[in-house]
C-alpha positions in Angstrom: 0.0 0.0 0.0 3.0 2.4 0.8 3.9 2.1 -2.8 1.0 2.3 -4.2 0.7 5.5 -2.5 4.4 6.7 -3.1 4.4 5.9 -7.0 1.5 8.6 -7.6 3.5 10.8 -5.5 6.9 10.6 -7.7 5.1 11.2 -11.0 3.9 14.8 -10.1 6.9 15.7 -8.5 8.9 14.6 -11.8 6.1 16.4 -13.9 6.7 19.1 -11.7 10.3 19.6 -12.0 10.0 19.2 -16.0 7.9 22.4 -16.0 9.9 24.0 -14.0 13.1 22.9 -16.4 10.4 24.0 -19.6 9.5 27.3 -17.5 13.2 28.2 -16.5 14.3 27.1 -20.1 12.3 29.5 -22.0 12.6 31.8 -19.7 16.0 31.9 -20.1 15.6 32.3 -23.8 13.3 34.9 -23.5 15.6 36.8 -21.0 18.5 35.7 -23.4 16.5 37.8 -26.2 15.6 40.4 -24.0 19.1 40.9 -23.4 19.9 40.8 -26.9 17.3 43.1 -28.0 17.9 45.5 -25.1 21.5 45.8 -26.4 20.7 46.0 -30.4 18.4 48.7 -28.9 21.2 50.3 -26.9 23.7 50.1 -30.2 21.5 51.3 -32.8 22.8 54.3 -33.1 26.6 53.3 -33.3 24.4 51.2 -36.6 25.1 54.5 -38.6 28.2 54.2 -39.6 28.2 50.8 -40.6 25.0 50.6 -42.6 25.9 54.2 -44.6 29.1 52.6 -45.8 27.4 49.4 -46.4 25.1 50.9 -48.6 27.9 53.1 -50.2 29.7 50.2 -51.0 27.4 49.0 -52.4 26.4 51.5 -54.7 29.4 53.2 -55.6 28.1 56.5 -54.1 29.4 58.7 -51.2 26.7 59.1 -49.1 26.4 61.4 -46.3 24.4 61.5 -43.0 24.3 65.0 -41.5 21.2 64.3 -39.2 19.6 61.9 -37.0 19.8 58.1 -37.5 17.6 55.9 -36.6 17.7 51.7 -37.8 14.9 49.5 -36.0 16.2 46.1 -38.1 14.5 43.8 -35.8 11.4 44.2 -36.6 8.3 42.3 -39.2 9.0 45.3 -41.3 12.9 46.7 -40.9 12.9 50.5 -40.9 15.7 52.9 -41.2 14.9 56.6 -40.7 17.9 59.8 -41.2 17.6 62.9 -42.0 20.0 65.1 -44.1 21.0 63.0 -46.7 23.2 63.9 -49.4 23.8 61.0 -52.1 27.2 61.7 -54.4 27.5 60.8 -58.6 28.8 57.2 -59.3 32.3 56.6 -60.5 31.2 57.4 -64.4 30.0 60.5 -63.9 31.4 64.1 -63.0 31.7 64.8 -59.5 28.5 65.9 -58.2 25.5 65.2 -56.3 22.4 63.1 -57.2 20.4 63.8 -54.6 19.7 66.0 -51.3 17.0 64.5 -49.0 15.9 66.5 -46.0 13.8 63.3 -44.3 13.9 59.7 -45.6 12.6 56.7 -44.4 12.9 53.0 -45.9 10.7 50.3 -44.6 11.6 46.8 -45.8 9.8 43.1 -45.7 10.1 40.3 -43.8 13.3 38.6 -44.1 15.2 36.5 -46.1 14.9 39.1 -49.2 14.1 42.5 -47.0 12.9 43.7 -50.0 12.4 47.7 -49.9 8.4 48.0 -49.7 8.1 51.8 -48.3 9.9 55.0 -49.2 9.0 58.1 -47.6 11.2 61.4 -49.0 10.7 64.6 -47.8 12.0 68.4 -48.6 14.0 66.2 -51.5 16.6 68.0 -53.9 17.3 65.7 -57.0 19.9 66.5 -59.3 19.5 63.7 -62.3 22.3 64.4 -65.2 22.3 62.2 -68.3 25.9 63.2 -70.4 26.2 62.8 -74.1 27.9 59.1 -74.4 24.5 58.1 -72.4 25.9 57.4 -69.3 23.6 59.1 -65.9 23.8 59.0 -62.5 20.7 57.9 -62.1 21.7 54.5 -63.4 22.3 51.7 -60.5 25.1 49.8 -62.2 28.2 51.2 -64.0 27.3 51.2 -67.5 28.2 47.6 -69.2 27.3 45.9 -66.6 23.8 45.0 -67.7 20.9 46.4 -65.9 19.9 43.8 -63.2 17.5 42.5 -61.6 15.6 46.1 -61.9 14.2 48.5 -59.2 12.1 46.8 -56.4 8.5 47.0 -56.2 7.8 49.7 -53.7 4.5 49.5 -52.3 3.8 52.7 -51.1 5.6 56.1 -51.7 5.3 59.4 -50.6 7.9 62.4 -51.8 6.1 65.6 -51.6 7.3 68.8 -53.3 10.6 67.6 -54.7 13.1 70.1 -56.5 14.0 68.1 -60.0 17.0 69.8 -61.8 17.0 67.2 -65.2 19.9 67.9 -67.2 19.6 65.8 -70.7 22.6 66.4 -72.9 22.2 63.3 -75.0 18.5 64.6 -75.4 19.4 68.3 -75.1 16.7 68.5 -72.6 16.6 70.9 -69.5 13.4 70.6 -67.0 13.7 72.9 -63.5 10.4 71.9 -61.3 8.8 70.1 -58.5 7.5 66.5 -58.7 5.1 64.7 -56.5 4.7 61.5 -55.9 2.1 60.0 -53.1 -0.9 57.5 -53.0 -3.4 59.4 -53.7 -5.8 60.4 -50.6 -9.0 59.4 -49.4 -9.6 57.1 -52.5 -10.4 54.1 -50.5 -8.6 51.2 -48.8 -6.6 51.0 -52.1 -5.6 54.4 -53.1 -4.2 54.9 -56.6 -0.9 56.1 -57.4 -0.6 59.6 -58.5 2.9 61.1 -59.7 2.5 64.8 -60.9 4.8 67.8 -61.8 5.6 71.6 -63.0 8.4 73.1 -64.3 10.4 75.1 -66.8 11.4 72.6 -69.8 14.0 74.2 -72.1 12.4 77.5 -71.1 9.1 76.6 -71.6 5.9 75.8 -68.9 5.7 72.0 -68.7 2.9 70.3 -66.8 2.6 66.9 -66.3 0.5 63.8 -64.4 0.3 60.0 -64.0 -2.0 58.3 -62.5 -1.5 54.5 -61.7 -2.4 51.4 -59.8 -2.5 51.3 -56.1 1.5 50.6 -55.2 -0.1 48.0 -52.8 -1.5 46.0 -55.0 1.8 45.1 -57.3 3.2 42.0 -58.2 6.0 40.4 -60.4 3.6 38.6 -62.6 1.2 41.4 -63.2 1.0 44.2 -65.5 1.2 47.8 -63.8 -1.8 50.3 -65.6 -1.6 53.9 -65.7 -2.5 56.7 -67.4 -0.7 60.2 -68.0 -0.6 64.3 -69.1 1.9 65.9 -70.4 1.8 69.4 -71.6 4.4 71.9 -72.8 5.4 75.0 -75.6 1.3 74.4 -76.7 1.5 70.6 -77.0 -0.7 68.0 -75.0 0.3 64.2 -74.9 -2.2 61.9 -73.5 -2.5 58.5 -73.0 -2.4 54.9 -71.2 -0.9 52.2 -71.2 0.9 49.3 -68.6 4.7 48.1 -67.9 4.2 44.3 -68.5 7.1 43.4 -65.7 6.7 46.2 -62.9 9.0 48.2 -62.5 11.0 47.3 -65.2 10.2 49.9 -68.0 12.6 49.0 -70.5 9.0 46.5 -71.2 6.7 48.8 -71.8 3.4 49.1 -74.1 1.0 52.0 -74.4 -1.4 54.2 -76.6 -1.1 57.7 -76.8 -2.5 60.6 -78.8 -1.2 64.6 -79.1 -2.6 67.9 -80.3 -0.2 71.2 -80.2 0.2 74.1 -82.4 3.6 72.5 -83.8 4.9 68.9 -84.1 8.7 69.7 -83.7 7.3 70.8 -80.3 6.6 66.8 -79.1 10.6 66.8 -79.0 10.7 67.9 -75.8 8.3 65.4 -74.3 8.9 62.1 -76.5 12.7 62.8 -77.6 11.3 62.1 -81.4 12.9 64.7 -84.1 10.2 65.6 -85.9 9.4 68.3 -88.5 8.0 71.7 -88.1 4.5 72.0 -89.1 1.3 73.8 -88.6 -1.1 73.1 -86.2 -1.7 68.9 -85.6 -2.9 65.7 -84.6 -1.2 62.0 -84.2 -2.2 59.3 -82.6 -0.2 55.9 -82.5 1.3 52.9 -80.6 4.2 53.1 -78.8 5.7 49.4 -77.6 9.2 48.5 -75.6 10.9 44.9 -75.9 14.3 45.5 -73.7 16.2 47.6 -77.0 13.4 47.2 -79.2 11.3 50.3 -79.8 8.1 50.4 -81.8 5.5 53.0 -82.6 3.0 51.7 -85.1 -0.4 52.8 -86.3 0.5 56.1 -86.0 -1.9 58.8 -87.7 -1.3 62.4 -88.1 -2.4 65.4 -89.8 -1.7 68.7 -90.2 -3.8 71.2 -92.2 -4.6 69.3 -95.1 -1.5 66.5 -94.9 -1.7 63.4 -93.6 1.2 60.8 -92.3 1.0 57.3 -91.6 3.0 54.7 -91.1 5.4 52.6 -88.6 8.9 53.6 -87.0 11.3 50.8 -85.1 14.3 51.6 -83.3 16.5 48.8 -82.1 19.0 51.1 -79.3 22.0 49.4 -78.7 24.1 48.9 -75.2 26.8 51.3 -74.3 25.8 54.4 -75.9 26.7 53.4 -79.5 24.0 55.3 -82.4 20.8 53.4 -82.3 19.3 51.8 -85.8 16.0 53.4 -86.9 13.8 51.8 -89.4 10.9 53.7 -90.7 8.0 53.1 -93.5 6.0 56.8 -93.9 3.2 56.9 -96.2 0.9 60.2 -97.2 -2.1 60.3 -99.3 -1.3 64.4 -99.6 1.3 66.4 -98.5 1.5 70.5 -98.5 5.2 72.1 -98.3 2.7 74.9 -97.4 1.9 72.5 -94.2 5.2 71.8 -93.1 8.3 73.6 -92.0 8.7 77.0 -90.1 6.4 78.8 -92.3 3.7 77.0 -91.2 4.9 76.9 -88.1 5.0 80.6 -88.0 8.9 80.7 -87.4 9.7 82.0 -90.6 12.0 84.8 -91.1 10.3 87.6 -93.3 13.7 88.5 -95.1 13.5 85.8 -97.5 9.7 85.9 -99.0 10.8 87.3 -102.3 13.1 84.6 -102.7 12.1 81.3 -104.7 15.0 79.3 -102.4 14.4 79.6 -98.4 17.4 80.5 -96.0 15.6 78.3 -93.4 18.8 76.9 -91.5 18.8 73.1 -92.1 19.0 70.6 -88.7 20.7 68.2 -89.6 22.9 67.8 -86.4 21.2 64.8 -85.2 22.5 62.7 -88.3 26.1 62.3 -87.1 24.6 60.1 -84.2 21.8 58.2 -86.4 21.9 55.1 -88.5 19.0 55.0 -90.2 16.7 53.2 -93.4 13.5 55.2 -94.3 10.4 54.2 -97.1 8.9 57.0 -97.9 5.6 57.4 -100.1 3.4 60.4 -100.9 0.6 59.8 -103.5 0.3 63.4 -104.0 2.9 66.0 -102.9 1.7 69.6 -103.4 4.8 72.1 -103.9 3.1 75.4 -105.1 1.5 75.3 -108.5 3.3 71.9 -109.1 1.8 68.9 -107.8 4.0 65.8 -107.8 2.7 62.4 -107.7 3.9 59.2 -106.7 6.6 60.3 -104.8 9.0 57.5 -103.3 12.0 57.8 -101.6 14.6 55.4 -99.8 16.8 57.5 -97.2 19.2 55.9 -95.4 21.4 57.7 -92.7 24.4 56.9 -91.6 26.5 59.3 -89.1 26.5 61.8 -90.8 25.5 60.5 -94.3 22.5 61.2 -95.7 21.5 59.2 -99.2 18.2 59.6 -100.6 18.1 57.1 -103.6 16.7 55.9 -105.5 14.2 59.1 -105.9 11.5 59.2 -107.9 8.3 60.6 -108.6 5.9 61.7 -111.3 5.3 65.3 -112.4 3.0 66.8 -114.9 3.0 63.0 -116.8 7.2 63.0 -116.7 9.1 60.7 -114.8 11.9 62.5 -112.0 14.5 60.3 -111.1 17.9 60.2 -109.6 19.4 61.0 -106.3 20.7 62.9 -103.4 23.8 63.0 -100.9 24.2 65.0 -98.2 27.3 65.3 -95.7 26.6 66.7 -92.6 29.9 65.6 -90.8 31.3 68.9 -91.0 30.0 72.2 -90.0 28.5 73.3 -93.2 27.0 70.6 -94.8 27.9 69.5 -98.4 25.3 68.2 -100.9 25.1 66.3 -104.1 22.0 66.6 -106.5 21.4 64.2 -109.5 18.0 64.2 -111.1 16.9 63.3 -114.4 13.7 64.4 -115.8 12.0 62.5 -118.8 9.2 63.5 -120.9 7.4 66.3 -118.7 4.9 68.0 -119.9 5.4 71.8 -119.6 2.2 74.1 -117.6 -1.0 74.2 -118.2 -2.2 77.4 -116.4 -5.6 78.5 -115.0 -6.9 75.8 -118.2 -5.5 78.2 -120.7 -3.0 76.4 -123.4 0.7 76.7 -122.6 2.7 79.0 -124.8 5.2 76.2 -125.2 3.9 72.5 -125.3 6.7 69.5 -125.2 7.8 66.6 -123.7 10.6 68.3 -121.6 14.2 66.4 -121.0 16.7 67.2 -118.4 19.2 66.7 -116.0 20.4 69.1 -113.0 24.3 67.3 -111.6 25.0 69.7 -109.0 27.4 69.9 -105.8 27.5 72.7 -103.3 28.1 73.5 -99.5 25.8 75.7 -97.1 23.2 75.5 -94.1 20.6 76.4 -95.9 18.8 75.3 -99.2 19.8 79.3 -100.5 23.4 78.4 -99.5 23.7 75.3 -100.8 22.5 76.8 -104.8 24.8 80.1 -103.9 27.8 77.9 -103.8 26.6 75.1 -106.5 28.7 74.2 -109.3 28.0 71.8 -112.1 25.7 71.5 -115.4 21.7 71.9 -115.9 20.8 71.0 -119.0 17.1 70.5 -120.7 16.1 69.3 -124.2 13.1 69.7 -126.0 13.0 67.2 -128.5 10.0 68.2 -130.5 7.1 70.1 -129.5 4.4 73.5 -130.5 4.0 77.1 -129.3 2.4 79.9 -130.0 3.1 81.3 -133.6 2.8 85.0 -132.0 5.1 84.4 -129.3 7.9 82.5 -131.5 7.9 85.7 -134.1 7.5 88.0 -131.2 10.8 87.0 -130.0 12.3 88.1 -133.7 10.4 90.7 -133.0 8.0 90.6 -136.3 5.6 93.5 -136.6 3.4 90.9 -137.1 4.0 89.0 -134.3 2.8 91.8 -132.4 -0.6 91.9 -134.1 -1.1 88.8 -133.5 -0.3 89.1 -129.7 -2.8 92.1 -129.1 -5.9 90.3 -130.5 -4.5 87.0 -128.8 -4.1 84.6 -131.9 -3.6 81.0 -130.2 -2.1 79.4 -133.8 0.6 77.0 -133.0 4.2 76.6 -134.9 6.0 73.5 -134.5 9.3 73.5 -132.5 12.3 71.3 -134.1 14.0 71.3 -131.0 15.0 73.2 -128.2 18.0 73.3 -125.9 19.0 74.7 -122.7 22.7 73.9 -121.3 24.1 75.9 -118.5 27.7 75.5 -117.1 27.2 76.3 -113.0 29.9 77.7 -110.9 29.9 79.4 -107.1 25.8 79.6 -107.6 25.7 81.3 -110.9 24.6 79.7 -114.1 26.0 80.8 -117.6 24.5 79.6 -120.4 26.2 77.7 -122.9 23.7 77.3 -125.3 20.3 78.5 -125.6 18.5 77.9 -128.4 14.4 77.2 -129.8 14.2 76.0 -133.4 10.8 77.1 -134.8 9.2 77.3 -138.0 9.3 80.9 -138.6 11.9 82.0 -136.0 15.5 80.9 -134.6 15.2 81.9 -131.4 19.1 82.1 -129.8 19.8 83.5 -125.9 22.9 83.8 -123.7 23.1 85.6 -120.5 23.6 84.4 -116.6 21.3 83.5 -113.6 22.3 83.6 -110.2 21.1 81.5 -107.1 22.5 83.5 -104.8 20.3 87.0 -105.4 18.0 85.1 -107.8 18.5 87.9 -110.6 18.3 87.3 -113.9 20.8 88.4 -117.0 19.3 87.0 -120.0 19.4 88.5 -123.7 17.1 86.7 -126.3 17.4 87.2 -130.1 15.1 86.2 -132.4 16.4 85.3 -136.1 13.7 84.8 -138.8 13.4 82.5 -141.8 11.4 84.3 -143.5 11.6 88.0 -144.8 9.5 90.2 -142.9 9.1 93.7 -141.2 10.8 93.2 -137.7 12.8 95.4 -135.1 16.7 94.5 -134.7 16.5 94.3 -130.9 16.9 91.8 -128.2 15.0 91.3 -125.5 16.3 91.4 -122.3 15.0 89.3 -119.5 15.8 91.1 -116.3 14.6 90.6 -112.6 14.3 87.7 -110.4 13.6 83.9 -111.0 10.6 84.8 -109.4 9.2 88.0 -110.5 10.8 88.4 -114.1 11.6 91.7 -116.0 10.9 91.5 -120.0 12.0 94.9 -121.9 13.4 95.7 -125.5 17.0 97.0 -125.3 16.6 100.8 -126.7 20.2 101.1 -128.3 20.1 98.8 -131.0 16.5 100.1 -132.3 17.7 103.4 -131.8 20.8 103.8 -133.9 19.1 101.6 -136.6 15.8 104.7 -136.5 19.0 106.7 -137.5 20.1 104.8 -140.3 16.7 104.8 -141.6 16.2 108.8 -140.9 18.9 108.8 -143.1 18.7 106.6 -145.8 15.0 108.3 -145.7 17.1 111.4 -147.0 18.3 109.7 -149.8 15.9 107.2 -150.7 12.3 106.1 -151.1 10.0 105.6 -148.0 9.6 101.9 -149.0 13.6 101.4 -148.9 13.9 103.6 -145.2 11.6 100.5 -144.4 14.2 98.3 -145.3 17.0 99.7 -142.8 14.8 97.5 -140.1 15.1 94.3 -142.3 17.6 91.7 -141.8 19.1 90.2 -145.0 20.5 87.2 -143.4 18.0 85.3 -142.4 18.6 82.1 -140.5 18.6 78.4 -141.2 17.4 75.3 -140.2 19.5 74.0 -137.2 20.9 70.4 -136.8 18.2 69.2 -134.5 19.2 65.6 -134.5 23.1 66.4 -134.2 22.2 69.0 -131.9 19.9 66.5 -129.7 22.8 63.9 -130.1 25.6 65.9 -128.5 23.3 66.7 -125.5 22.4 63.3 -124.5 26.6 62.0 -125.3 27.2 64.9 -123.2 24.9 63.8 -119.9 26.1 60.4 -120.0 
């Protein structure tokens, strides 16, 4: 009975004494962390130090703690909080500072991977520079490195009233402003993410907004959405669109469309070169693949142009020129729509001129390798509409090519080529067109004086920075052949000056003469043209003319002489062409007439009437030319 009654007795007391082990053991350990968490506590702030030039290290930076510290790492969420930070340029960039942050805090997630899930910046300075080899100090990883693993996916931000200085040499873009960034406010248990901003960019007002997902809400496997503003120098750009792999935007795929009084102005908020024009619409694609850039269904118009087509850049690694490939297509296209005139940049000085002094900008060349299809079904240059227009251009640092070139005009075929050299500071250009069978103008419906199929071929070269500079300093040949043809008997005879002629002029006689052949060869040097042969067979009339034209003031120095074939009353005189090649002088030089009315006052002394009539007759009247010889030389001479 004694141990029956002693064994219960033992098993309590053993039960006992294992609680008391359990008890004392984890209260051990919990004193044991207590300690340790009492001195972490107690040694935080010699954590400074430490963790700065961790995080230095690591980046590459110097960074700079002027103010308090505080690091609470053992925690569900691990927060450090300083105040007056200053963040130095990486290694491959000038010596400078990125950024100046008054207040910052980081909060980060559970461990293993403390992934940074909260950023807090406040009375933040950033100074973001980007130089012209592509290399910024906003980038996390010395350039050819690769990018890594990307930026991590903050899930809630808040950087009120930052000071942005964004210096873009590459892009030759400035932008001085404040950016915030914050979820949005009372917009529910899941407030979106809104990211807006106001500035000067290049010395304009720029205004922009984004609004996006809520930050809480993101994941690796799920697209980010947003949508965003952007306005600047009278241009708005609107659209939305997602980053398939947040954060990671060098995958990104959106729709955007812009309005603005000037396309060239879009520059500043896409980077695109584009034209000058009047005011527009576009609309269009825009998709990222790592180095693959794509803007397709794009759709614009200006005035009464239109554009459409697809452009692909492939950007390559390490700042080298990125490859551009382009197919444009345009059902009409003004000059009148396009360029600084329309743009109402033109300078007035020039609007007498036939060849602008608009300053080419070309600069952006020397960095491009580009291939470009271009098509315009109708392309409207003044009274001249071309058709068919289509154009290869490739560009390659520096070298522009436009062949092969073609297009129709007035039924003729234009073909041929152009070069341009833009690796120097005045650009050098090389012009080769051909011109087959073009018809010459029909008018307001009225017949032309001179009807033809019109041959021809302009080989010029020339230096400037402007499409007036570049004819001022031409040199080469411009020749055209008119191989057969009519014009008006009244203006053929007119030319040799038959007193007939003129008769027939004042009660507008349309009869036509045929034309044998006509010729027009020009020897060009330093921008003026002298004419090497001029000549218009015609039935009645040899028509002959020598003389100059210059493409730098555009004046005109032309004599014409008309010789008859047959006898009859006409004035010895030539007649001069004077002016501009755009507003041309016609008169009857006076000296010639003159001392010939004093022969005939004369011979009026001494003879009849009828023979003082003759003094104004030419006894030497002129032949048929060689056509087919003539014809001949022209074309062995252009080949």
């Amino acid at each position: 009975m004694v141990s029956c009654v002693n064994v219960p007795m033992e098993v309590p007391r053993n039960r006992h004494r294992g609680r008391v082990w359990a008890v004392r053991t984890l209260g051990g350990v919990a004193g044991l962390v207590a300690v340790l968490l009492a001195a972490l506590l107690l040694v935080q702030g010699h954590l400074k130090d430490p963790i700065v030039r961790y995080v230095a290290s690591h980046s590459q930076r110097e960074i700079r703690v002027d103010g308090a510290f505080h690091a609470n790492l053992f925690s569900l969420h691990p927060r450090i909080v300083a105040d007056g930070v200053t963040i130095g340029n990486p290694p491959w960039m000038p010596p400078g500072v990125t950024a100046e942050i008054g207040h910052l805090e980081l909060t980060y997630g559970l461990p293993p991977n403390f992934q940074l899930e909260t950023v807090v910046m406040e009375g933040a300075s950033l100074h973001l520079t980007r130089l012209d080899n592509g290399h910024s100090n906003w980038q996390a990883r010395p350039p050819g490195s690769g990018r890594g693993p990307g930026p991590p996916l903050i899930h809630s931000l808040r950087m009120p009233k930052a000071r942005v200085f964004y210096d873009d040499a590459r892009r030759r873009l400035k932008f001085d402003g404040t950016i915030t960034a914050q979820d949005l406010p009372g917009a529910g248990s899941l407030p979106p993410l809104r990211i807006e901003g106001a500035g000067q960019l290049n010395g304009h007002p720029a205004n922009f907004a984004l609004n996006g997902d809520p930050l809480a809400t993101v994941t690796r496997d799920h697209p980010y959405r947003f949508e965003f503003m952007q306005t600047s120098s009278g241009t708005l750009l609107t659209g939305k669109g997602e980053v398939p792999k947040p954060f990671d935007f060098y995958y990104l795929d959106l729709m955007f469309e812009s309005t603005g009084q000037d396309m060239k102005d879009l520059y500043f908020l896409t980077g695109l070169s584009l034209p000058d024009t009047a005011d527009y619409h576009l609309t269009g694609r825009f998709n990222r693949q790592d180095h693959h850039l794509e803007f397709t269904d794009l759709q614009g118009r200006s005035g009464e142009s239109d554009m459409h087509g697809t452009v692909v850049v492939d950007t390559q690694r390490g700042g080298a020129p990125s490859h551009t490939h382009a197919d444009l297509n345009s059902k009409r296209l003004r000059m009148s729509d396009l360029g600084a005139r329309a743009a109402s940049r033109a300078k007035p000085d020039n609007e007498g001129r036939l060849l602008p002094d608009t300053p080419f900008h070309l600069q952006g060349a020397r960095h491009s390798i580009a291939d470009i299809d271009f098509h315009a079904e109708t392309l409207e240059m003044g009274r001249m509409p071309v058709l068919d227009l289509a154009a290869k251009v490739k560009i390659d640092l520096g070298t522009i090519e436009v062949a092969p070139l073609s297009a129709t005009v007035r039924d003729g075929k234009v073909t041929g080529g152009i070069k341009i050299d833009v690796t120097q500071d005045v650009p050098r250009a090389d012009v080769d067109l051909r011109v087959a069978h073009m018809k010459l103008a029909v008018s307001d419906g009225k017949p032309p004086p001179v009807e033809g199929p019109l041959q021809g071929r302009i080989a010029l070269q020339g230096r400037g920075n402007s499409l007036h500079d570049l004819a001022a300093d031409a040199s080469g040949t411009v020749t055209a052949v008119l191989p057969h043809g009519a014009m008006r008997s009244s203006l053929a005879e007119l030319a040799g000056f038959d007193l007939r002629a003129l008769g027939l002029m004042a009660t507008g006689d349309k009869q036509d003469t045929g034309i044998r052949c006509g010729v027009a060869s020009f020897d060009v040097n330093d921008g003026t043209l002298t004419a090497q042969r001029l000549l218009l067979d015609t039935e009645p009339v040899l028509i002959t003319a020598e003389g100059t034209i210059s493409l730098d003031s555009e004046a005109l120095d032309l004599q014409v002489i008309g010789h008859p074939k047959h006898p009859r009353l006409r004035v010895r005189a030539p007649l001069l062409v004077r002016g501009t090649i755009k507003h041309p002088d016609f008169s009857i030089e006076a000296r010639k007439p003159i001392a010939q009315a004093g022969g005939a006052i004369a011979l009026g002394v001494l003879l009849t009437p009828i023979a003082a009539m003759l003094a104004f007759v030419d006894p030497g009247l002129a032949r048929d030319s060689d056509c087919g010889a003539l014809l001949a030389e022209v074309h062995k001479g252009e080949r």
